[in-house]
C-alpha positions as CSV (number, residue, x, y, z in Angstrom):
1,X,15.0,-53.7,-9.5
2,X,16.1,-53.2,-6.2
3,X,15.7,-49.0,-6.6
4,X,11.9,-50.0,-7.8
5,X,11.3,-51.6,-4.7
6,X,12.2,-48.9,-2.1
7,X,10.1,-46.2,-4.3
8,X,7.0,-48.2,-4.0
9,X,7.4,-48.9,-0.6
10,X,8.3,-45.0,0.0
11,X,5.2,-43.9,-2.3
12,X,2.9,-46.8,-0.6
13,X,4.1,-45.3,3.3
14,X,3.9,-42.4,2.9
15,X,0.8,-42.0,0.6
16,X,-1.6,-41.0,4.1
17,X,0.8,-39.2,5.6
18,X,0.8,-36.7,2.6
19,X,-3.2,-36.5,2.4
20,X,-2.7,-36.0,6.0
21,X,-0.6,-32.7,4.9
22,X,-2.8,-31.5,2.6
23,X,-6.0,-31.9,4.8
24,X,-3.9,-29.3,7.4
25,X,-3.4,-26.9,4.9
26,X,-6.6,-26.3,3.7
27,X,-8.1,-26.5,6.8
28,X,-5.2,-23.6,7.8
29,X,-6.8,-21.6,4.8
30,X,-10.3,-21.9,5.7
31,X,-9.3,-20.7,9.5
32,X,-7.4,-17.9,7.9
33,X,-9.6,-16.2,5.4
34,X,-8.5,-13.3,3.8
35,X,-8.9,-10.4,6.1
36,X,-10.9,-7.5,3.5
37,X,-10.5,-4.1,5.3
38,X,-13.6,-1.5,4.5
39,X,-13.5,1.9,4.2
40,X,-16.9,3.1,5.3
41,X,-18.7,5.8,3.0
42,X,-22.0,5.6,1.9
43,X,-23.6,4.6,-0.7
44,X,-20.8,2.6,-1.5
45,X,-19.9,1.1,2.0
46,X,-21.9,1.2,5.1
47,X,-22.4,-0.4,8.4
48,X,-26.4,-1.0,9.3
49,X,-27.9,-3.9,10.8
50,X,-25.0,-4.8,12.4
51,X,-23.5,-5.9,9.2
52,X,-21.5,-4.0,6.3
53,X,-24.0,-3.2,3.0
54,X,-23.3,-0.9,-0.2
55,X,-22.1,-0.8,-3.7
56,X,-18.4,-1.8,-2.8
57,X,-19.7,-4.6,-0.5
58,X,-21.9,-6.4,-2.9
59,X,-19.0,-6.2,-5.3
60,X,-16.7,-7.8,-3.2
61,X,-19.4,-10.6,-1.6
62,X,-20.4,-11.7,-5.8
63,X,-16.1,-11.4,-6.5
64,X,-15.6,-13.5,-3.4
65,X,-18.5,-16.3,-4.4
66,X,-17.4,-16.2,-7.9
67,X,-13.4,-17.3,-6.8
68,X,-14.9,-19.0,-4.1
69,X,-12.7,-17.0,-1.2
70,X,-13.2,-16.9,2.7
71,X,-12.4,-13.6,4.1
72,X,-13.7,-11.2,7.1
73,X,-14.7,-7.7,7.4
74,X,-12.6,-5.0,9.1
75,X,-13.5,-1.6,9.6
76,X,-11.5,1.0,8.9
77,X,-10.9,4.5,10.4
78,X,-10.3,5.8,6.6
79,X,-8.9,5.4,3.1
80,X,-5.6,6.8,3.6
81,X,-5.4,3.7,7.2
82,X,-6.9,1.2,5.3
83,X,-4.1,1.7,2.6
84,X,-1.7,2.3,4.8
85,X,-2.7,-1.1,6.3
86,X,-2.7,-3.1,2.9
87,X,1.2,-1.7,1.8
88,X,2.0,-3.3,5.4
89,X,0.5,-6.4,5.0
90,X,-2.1,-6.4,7.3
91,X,-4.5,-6.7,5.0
92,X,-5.5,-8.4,2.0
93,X,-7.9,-6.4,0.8
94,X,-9.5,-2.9,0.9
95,X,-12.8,-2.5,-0.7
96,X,-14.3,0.8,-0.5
97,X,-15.0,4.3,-2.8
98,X,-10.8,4.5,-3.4
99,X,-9.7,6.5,-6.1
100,X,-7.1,5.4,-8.4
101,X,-4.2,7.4,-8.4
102,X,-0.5,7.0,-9.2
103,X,0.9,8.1,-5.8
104,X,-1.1,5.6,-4.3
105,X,-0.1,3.0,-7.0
106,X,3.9,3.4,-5.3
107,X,2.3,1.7,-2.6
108,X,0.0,-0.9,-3.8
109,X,-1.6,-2.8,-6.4
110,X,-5.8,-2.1,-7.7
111,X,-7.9,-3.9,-9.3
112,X,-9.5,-2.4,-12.6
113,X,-12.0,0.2,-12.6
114,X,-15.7,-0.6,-11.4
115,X,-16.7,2.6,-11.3
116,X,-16.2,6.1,-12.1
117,X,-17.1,9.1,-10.2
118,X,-17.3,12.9,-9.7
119,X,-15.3,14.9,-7.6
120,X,-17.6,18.2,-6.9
121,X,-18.0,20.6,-4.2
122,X,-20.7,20.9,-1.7
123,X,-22.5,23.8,-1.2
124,X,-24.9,26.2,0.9
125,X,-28.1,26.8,-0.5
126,X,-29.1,29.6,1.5
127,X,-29.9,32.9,-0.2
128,X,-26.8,35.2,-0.7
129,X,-26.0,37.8,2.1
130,X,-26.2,41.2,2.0
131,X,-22.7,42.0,1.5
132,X,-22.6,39.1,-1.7
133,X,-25.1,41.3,-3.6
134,X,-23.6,44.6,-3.5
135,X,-19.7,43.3,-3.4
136,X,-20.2,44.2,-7.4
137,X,-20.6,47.9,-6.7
138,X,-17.1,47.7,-4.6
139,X,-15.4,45.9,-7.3
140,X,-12.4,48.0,-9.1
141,X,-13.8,48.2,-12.2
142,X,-17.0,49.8,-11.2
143,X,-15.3,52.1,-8.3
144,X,-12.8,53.4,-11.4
145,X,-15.9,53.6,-14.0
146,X,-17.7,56.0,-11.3
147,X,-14.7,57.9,-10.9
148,X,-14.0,58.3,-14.5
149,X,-17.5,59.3,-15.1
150,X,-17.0,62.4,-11.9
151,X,-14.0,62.9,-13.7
152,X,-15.6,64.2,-16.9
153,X,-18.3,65.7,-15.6
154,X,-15.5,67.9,-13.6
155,X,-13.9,68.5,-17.0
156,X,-16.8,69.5,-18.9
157,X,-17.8,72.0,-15.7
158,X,-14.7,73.4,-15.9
159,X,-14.9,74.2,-19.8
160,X,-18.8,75.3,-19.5
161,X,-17.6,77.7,-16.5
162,X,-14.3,78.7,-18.5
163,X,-16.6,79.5,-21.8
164,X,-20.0,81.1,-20.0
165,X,-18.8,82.7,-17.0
166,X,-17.6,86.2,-18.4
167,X,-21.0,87.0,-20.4
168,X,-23.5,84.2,-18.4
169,X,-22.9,85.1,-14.8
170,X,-26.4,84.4,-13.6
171,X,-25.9,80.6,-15.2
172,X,-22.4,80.1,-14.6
173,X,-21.2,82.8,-11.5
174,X,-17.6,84.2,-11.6
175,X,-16.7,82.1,-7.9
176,X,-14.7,78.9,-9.0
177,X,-17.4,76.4,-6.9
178,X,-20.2,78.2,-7.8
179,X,-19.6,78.2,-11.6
180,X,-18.2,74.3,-11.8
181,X,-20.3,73.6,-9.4
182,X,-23.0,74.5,-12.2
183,X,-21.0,73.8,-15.1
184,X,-20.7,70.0,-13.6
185,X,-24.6,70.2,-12.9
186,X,-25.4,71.3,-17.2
187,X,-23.4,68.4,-18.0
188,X,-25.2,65.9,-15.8
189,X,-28.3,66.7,-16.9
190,X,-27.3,66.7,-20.7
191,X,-25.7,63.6,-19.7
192,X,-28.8,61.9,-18.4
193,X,-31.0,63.7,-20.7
194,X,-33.6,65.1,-18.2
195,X,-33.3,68.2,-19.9
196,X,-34.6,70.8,-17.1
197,X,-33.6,73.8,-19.0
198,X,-32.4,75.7,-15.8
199,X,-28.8,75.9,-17.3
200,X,-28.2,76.8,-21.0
201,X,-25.2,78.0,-22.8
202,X,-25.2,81.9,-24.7
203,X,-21.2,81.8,-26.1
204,X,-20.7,80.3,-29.2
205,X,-17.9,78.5,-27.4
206,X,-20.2,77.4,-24.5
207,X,-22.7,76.3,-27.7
208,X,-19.7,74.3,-29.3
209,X,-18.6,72.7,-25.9
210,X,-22.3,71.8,-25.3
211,X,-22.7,70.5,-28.8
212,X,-19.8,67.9,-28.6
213,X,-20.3,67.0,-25.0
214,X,-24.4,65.9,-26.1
215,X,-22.8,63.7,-28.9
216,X,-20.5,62.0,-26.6
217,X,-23.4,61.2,-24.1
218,X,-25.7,60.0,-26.6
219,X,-22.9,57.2,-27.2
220,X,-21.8,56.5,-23.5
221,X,-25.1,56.9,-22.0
222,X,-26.7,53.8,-23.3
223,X,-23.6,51.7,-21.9
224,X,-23.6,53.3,-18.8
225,X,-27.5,52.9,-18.2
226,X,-26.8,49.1,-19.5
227,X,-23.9,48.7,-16.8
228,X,-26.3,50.2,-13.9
229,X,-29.2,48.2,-14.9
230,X,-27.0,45.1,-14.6
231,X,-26.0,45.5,-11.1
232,X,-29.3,46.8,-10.0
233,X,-31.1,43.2,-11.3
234,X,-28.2,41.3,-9.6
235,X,-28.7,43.4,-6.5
236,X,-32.6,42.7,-6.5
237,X,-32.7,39.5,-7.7
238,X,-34.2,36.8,-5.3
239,X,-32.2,34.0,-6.5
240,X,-29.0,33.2,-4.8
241,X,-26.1,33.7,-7.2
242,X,-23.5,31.3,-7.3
243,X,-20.4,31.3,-6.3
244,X,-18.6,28.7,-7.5
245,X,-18.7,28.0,-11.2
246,X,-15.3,26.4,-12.6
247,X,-13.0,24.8,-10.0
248,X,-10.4,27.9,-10.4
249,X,-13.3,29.7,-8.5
250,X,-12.0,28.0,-5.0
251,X,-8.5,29.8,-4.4
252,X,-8.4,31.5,-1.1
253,X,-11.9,30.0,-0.3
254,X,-12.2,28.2,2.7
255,X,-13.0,24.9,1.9
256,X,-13.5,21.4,4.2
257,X,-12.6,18.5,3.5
258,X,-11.9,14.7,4.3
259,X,-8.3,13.8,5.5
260,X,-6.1,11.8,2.9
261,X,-8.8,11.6,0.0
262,X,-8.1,13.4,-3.1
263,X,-10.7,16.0,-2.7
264,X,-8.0,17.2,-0.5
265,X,-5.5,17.4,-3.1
266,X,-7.6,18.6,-5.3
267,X,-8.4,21.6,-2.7
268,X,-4.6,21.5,-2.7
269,X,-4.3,21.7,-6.6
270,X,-6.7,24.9,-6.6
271,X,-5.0,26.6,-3.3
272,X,-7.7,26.8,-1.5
273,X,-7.6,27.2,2.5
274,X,-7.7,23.8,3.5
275,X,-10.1,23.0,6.5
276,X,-9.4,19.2,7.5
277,X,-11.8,16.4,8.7
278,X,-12.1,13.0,9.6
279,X,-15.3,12.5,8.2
280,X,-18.0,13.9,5.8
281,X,-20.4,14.8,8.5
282,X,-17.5,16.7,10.2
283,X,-16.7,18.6,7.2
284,X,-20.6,19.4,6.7
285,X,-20.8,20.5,10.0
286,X,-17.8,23.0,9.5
287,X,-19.7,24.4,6.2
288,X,-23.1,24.8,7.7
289,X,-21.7,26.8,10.3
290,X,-20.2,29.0,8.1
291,X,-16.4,28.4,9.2
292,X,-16.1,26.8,5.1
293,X,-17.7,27.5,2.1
294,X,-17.9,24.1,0.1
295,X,-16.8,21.1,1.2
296,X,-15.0,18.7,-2.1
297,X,-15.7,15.4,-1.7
298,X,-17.2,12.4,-4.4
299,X,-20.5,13.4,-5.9
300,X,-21.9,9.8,-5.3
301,X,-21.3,10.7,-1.3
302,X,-22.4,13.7,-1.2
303,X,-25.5,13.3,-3.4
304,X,-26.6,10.0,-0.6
305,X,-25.6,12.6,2.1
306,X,-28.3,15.0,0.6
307,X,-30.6,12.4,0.4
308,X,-30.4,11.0,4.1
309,X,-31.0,14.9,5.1
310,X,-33.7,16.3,2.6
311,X,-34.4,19.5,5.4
312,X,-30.8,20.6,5.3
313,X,-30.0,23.6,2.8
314,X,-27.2,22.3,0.7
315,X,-26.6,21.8,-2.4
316,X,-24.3,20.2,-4.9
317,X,-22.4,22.9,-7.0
318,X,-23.0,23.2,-10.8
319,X,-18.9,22.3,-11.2
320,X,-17.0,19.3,-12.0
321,X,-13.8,19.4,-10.3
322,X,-12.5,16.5,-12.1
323,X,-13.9,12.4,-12.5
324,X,-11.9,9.5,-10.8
325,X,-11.7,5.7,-11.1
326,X,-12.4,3.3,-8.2
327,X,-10.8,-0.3,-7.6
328,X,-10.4,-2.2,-5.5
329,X,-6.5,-2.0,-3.5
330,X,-4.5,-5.3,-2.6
331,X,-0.7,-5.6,-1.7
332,X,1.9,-5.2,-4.8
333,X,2.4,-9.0,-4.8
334,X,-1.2,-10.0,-4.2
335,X,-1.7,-13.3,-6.4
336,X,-5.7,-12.4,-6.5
337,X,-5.3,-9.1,-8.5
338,X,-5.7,-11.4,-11.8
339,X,-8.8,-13.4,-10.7
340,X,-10.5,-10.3,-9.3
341,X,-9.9,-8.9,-12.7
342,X,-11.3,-11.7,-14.3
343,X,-14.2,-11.5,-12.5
344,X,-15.0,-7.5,-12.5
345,X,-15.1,-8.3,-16.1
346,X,-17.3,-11.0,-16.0
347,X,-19.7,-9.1,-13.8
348,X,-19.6,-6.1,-16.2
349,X,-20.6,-7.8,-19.1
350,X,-23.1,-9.6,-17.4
351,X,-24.7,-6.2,-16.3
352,X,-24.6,-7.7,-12.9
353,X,-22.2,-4.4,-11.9
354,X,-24.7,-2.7,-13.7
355,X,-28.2,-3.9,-11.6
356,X,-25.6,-3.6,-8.0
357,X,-24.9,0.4,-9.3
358,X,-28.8,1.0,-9.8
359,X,-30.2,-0.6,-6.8
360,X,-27.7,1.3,-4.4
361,X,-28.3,4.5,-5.9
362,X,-31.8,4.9,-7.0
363,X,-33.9,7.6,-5.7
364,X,-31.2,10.5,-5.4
């Protein structure tokens, strides 16, 4: 009875002292919101108006309401910072176009995937060169193919001169040059078919030679012509012929790109020369100058880059490099990672995600 006493008298004491507790802690949580670090690249983060906007930040301002979350924005230098700064606690969130990868999930948690992107390679759109038309002639095929085809003709000169010389002098002269020298001329004329009838065999040998040599031609002149007139319509073609076609296409190109994203290891994963940047415009500036010739970065980014400089000639290369999920990053024992799920989810099915996605991109 006695025991009962005391507890009531306890309970009834200290009854405000304990709503007095509580009342400080959650007025400590609303003066400490969460502190959201943002990784600025457009579309899906950006700073305008004095205030942070894109696909990224809507998704974060509907996740916040929806779990009903204080928090501030904090800009961040870059990805590879921002993440840097989550795994070290000092911060609780980065929002932002961050791929999902397992070297980065050593370090800290995501969210599931909200969206999933591109990784392609930027392009000039100027006209080839000079030099980028006619580098097929210097190629080793076609450098051997010409030499084969002196080659023969040197054979076959030899053989006409060897067969025609003793009773065709006037045709085929005794000298060595002279006669090949003619010899090599009959058989590039049989060869092409032109046919001046300024050279013509008299031996039955020099008949027989002639004979095989014009059935030979009539198979390997309609390949060679076919050859030639390939590299003469690439040579004379207006259109600018790409260089870049599958991803393989990069090694030993010099290519820019954006410090700690995985376009760089991507460039890494294709050896290409790696030409590092803080930002995208910094690695655009590298390629229009002509020290790079792509820059790898997200299609999304690149595509609103494009679009906020219509008068610049780049392009985005017909190559997909690989596709990547984003989420959003928070430390490996973030409590919120199940809430935010629960949310995405709820936003997907919604088609809320869905009308966010459209409005930010429309219109490139």
């Amino acid at each position: 009875m006695i025991r009962l006493f005391l507890l009531t008298l306890f309970l009834v004491f200290s009854y405000p002292f304990s709503t007095l507790l509580l009342a400080q802690t959650e007025a400590i949580s609303k003066e400490n919101p969460l502190k959201v670090g943002v990784a600025v690249s457009p579309p899906f983060t950006k700073y305008h108006n004095q205030s942070f906007q894109g696909i990224s930040v809507e998704l974060w301002q509907e996740l916040a309401a929806i779990n009903n979350l204080q928090y501030q924005l904090i800009a961040q230098p870059g990805v590879k910072a921002g993440i840097d700064r989550v795994a070290a606690g000092e911060l609780d969130v980065l929002i932002g176009p961050i791929s999902i990868t397992a070297e980065r999930f050593q370090k800290v948690a995501f969210t599931q995937p909200y969206f999933n992107a591109q990784i392609g390679l930027l392009i000039s759109e100027k006209n080839s060169s000079v030099w980028h038309r006619i580098r097929p002639i210097f190629r080793l095929a076609v450098i051997s193919s010409i030499g084969g085809l002196f080659l023969i003709l040197f054979v076959v000169g030899n053989l006409m001169w060897l067969a025609e010389s003793r009773h065709n002098p006037e045709q085929f002269p005794r000298q060595y040059i002279r006669g090949v020298g003619n010899g090599m001329w009959f058989a590039l004329v049989t060869l092409t078919t032109v046919g001046y009838g300024d050279k013509a065999p008299v031996t039955k040998m020099g008949k027989l030679i002639t004979s095989l040599w014009m059935l030979i031609t009539m198979v390997a002149a309609s390949s060679f012509t076919a050859g030639i007139a390939t590299v003469m319509t690439l040579l004379l073609s207006a259109e600018a012929i790409d260089q870049f076609s599958i991803p393989e296409d990069i090694r030993g190109q010099q290519i820019a790109v954006i410090s700690g994203t995985t376009g760089e290891k991507w460039a890494q994963t294709y050896q290409a020369r790696i030409l590092p940047s803080i930002t995208l415009e910094g690695a655009v500036d590298r390629l229009k100058s002509g020290q790079a010739q792509g820059v790898i970065f997200d299609v999304p980014a690149l595509k609103y880059y494009l679009y906020q400089h219509p008068e610049e000639p780049l392009k985005v290369a017909n190559l997909s490099i690989t596709f990547e999920d984003y989420g959003l990053v928070l430390p490996l024992d973030s409590p919120l990672i199940r809430e935010l799920n629960i949310a995405i989810i709820q936003l997907k099915q919604s088609g809320r995600l869905d009308e966010i996605i459209d409005r930010e991109i429309q219109g490139y």
